[in-house]
C-alpha positions as MATLAB code, in Angstrom:
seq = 'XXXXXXXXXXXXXXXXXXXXXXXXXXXXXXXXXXXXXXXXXXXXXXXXXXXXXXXXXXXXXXXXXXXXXXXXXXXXXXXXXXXXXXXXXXXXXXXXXXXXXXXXXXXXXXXXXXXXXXXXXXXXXXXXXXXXXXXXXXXXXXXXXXXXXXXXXXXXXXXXXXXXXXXXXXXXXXXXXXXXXXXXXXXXXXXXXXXXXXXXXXXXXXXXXXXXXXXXXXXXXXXXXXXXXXXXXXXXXXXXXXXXX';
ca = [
     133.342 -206.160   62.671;
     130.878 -206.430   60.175;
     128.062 -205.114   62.036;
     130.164 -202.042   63.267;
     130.799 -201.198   59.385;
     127.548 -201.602   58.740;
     126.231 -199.419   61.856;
     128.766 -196.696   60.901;
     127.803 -196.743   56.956;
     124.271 -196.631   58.031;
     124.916 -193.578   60.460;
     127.104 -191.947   57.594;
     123.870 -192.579   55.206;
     121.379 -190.748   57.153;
     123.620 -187.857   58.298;
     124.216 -187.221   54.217;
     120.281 -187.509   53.917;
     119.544 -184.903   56.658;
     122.440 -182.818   55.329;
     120.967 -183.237   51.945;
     117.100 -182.619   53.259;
     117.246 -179.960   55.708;
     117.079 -177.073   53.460;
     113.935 -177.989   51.898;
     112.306 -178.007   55.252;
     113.525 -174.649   56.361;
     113.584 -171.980   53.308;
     111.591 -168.791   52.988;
     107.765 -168.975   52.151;
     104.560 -167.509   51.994;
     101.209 -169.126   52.358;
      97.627 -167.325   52.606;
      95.103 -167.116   55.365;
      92.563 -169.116   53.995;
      92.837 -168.826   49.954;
      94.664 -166.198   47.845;
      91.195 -166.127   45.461;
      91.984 -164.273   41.759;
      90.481 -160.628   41.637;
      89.946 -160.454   45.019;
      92.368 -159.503   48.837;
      93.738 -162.224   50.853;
      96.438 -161.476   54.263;
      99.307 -163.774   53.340;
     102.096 -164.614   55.777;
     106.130 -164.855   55.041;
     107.372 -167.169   57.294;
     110.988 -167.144   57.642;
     112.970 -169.871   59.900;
     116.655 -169.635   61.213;
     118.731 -172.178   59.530;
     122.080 -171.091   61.479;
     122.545 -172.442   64.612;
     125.580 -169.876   65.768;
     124.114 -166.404   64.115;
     120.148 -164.987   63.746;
     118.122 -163.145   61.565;
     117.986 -159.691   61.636;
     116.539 -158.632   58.493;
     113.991 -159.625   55.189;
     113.918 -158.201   52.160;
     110.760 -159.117   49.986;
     110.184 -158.291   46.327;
     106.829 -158.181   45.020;
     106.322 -159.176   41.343;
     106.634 -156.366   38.922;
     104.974 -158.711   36.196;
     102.050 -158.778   38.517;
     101.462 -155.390   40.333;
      99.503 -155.111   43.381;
      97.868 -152.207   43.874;
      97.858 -152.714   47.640;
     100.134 -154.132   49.855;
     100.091 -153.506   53.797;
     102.460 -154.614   56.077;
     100.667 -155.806   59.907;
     103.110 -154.363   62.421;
     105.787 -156.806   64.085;
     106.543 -156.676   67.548;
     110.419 -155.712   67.814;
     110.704 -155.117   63.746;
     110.921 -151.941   61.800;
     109.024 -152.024   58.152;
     110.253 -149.901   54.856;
     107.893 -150.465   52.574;
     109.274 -148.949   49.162;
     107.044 -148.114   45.769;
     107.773 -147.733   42.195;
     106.211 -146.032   39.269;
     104.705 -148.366   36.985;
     105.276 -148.810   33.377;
     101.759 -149.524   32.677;
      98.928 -147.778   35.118;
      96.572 -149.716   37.169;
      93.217 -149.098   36.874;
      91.145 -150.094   39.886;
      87.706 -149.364   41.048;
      87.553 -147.381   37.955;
      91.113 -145.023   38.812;
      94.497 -144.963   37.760;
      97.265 -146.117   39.988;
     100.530 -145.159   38.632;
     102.722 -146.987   41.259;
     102.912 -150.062   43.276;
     104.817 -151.554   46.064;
     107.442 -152.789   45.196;
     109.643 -154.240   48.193;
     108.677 -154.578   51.769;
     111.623 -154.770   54.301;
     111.398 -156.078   57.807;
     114.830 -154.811   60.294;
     115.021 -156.160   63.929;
     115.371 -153.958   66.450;
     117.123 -156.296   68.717;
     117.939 -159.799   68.614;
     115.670 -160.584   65.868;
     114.931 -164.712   64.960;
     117.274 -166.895   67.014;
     118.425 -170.052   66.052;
     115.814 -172.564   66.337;
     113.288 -170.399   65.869;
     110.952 -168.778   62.705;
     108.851 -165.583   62.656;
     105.442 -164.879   60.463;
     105.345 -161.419   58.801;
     101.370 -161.003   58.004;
     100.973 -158.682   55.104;
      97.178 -157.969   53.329;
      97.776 -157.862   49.260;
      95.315 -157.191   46.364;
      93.818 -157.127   44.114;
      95.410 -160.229   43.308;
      95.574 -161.480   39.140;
      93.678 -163.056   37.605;
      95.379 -163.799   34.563;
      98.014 -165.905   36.198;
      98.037 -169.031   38.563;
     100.839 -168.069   40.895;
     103.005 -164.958   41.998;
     106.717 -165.464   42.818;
     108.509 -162.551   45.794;
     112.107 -163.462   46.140;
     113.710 -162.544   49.224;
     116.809 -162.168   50.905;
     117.651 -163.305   54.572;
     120.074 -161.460   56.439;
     121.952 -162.780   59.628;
     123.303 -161.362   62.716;
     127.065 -162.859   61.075;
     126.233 -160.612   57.943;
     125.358 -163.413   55.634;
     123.047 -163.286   53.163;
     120.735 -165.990   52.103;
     119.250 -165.304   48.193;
     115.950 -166.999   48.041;
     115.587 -165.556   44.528;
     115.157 -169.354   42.657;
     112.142 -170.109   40.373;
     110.848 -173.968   41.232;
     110.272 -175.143   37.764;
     107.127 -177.434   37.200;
     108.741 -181.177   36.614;
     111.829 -180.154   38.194;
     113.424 -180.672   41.451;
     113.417 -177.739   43.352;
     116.092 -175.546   43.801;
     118.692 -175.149   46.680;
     117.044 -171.606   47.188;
     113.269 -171.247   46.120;
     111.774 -168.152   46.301;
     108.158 -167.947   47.805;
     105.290 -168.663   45.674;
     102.016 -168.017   46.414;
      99.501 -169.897   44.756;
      96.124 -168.414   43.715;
      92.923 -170.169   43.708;
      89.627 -169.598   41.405;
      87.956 -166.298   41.620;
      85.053 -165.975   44.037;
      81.467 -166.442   42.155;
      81.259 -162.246   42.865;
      84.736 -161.410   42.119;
      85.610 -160.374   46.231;
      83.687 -162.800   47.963;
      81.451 -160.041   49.222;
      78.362 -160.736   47.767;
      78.020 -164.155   48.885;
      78.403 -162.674   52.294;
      76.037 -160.039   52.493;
      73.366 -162.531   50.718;
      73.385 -165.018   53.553;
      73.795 -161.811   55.817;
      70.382 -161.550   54.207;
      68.612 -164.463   54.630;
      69.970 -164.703   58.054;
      67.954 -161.227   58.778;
      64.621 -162.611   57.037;
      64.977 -165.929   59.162;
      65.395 -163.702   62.305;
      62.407 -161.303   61.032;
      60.584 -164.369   60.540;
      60.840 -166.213   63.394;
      60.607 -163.045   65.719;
      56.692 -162.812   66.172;
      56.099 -166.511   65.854;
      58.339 -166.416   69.300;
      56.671 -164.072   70.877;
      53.449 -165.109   70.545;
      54.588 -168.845   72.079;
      55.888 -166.590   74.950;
      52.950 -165.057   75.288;
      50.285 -168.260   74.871;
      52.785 -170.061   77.581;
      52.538 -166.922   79.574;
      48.809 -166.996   79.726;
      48.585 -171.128   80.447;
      50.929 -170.453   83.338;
      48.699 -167.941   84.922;
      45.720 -169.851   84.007;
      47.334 -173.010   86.292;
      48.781 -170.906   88.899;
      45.084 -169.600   89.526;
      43.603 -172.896   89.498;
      46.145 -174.606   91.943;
      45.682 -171.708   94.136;
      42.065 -172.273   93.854;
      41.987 -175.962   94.872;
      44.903 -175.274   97.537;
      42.178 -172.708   99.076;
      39.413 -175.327   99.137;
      41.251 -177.754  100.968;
      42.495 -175.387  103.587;
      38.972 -174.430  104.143;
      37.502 -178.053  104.462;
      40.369 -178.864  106.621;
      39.367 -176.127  108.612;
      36.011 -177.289  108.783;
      36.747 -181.089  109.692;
      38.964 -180.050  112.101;
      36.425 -177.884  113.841;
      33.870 -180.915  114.050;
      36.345 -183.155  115.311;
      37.117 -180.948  118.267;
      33.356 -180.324  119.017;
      32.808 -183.931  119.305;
];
């Protein structure tokens, strides 16, 4: 009896952990490809999983950070999804690469044209942002999950530092140092560089190896042919003695 109790308050124990754990596994998010660098572009991808096991996903709403305007957001198109993508004037103008951009995106919206995420399943929406801050350390875009049933998950919860997180987090992104140029261009087009003066470099020192082994080649083909000659012709010659003795 007392191992059955046991059994069954060990059971009840771990379904009330998974119960309790779940969500944190499966909530909204966004990570970058590579690093979200400060002052410079990065592609980021929402990832959104279905948490409902009887309804799916047929729609994302994503705010972007009015604190924090980007002055260029662009969606990557999604097989079997429609995009909105909605602007705002700003309160303040950007200035960037020297002009004035009065408004900013403000919410991107992804609609399924079917089916959408089914249960058990998540789908990536890729979208390229910049230029990213780079007086801050993070940028927060709450979003709101739709379902098939028509309920609607609010992933709209700031995770405070030294605090557990929330039932519903919304995605941060976290942003890294800037690049030593700003973009990460410059570093690029420097080894781009070098990799041209190697190649420039290296060029006639190669082809004047293919031309000395060239040359030697001939050189030994000539002499082979030479002594190959020489024996035929003193075969010849011993053979023609042998048969007149």
């Amino acid at each position: 009896m007392k191992a059955s109790r046991i059994a069954a308050a060990g059971a009840v124990a771990g379904a009330a952990v998974l119960a309790v754990s779940s969500p944190c596994f499966a909530h909204v998010s966004v990570q970058p490809e590579g690093e979200a660098a400060k002052g410079g572009y990065a592609v980021v991808g929402f990832k959104v999983p279905n948490e409902r096991d009887d309804a799916s996903t047929t729609k994302l709403e994503v705010t972007f950070p009015s604190d924090h305007p980007l002055s260029s957001v662009l969606p990557q198109p999604v097989e079997g999804w429609d995009i909105k993508v909605t602007k705002s004037r700003l309160a303040e103008p950007l200035e960037v690469h020297g002009k004035k951009i009065d408004e900013a995106v403000t919410k991107v919206t992804w609609t399924a044209k079917g089916e959408g995420i089914k249960p058990g399943f998540f789908q990536k929406f890729p979208v390229s942002v910049g230029t990213l801050p780079e007086n801050t350390d993070q940028l927060v875009f709450k979003a709101l999950q739709t379902y098939s049933s028509k309920e609607v998950v609010r992933w709209i919860e700031v995770p405070q530092e030294g605090q557990d997180e929330p039932d519903n987090p919304a995605p941060v992104l976290a942003l890294t140092a800037p690049a030593e140029d700003g973009h990460g261009a410059a570093a690029d087009d420097d080894k781009a560089s070098d990799d041209a003066e190697k190649a420039s470099a290296e060029t006639p020192a190669a082809s004047g190896d293919d031309s000395g082994g060239t040359d030697t080649t001939a050189r030994v083909l000539g002499v082979a042919g030479i002594v190959v000659g020489a024996a035929g012709v003193a075969y010849g010659v011993l053979a023609g003695r042998r048969r007149t003795a």
